[in-house]
N, C-alpha and C positions, 0 to 999 in steps of 0.2 A: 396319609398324614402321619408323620414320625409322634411317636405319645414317649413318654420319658421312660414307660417300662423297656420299649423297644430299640431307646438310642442309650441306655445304658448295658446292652449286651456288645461285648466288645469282640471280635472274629477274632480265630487262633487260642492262644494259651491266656488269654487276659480273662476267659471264662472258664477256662480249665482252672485257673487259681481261684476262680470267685466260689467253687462247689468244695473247691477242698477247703475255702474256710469253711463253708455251709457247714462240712460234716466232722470238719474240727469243734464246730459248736453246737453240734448237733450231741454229743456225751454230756455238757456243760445243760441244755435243755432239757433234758433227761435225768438228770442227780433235781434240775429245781423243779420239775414235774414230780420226784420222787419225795421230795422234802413237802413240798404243798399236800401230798395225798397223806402223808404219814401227818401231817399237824392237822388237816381234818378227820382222822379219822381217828386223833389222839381226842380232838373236839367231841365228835360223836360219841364216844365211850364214857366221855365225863359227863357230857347229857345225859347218857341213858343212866349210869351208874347214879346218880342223882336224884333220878324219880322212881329207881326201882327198890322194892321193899322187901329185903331178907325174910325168911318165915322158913325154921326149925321146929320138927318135930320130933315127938319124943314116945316112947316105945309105950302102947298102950290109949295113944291119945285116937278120939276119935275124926276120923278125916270124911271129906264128902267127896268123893269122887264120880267124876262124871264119866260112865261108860256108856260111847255110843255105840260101840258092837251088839250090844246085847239087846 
């Protein structure tokens, strides 16, 4: 029984040109693969930057440090 995936390969070069678009669009799927990870991971950085809390210290002050070597 022919299914549409199987009556849409064509014999000869009619599928030789269907791969080279593939991999003509295969750079183009790649730059928006690369665009989506860089805006989430611009996201992620604005969340953490957000809830994280700067603490400077100054020469003389006493700190508690946790040493589990010891």
């Amino acid at each position: 029984m022919p299914t549409h995936r199987t009556t849409m390969i064509k014999e000869g070069e009619g599928n030789e040109e269907e791969m080279r678009l593939n991999l003509d669009l295969l750079q183009e799927r790649r730059e928006a693969a690369a665009i989506r990870e860089a805006r989430y991971k611009m996201k992620m950085e604005h969340y953490y930057n957000k809830r994280v809390r700067l603490i400077s210290f100054k020469v003389g002050e006493y700190v508690y440090r946790k040493n589990e070597a010891s």
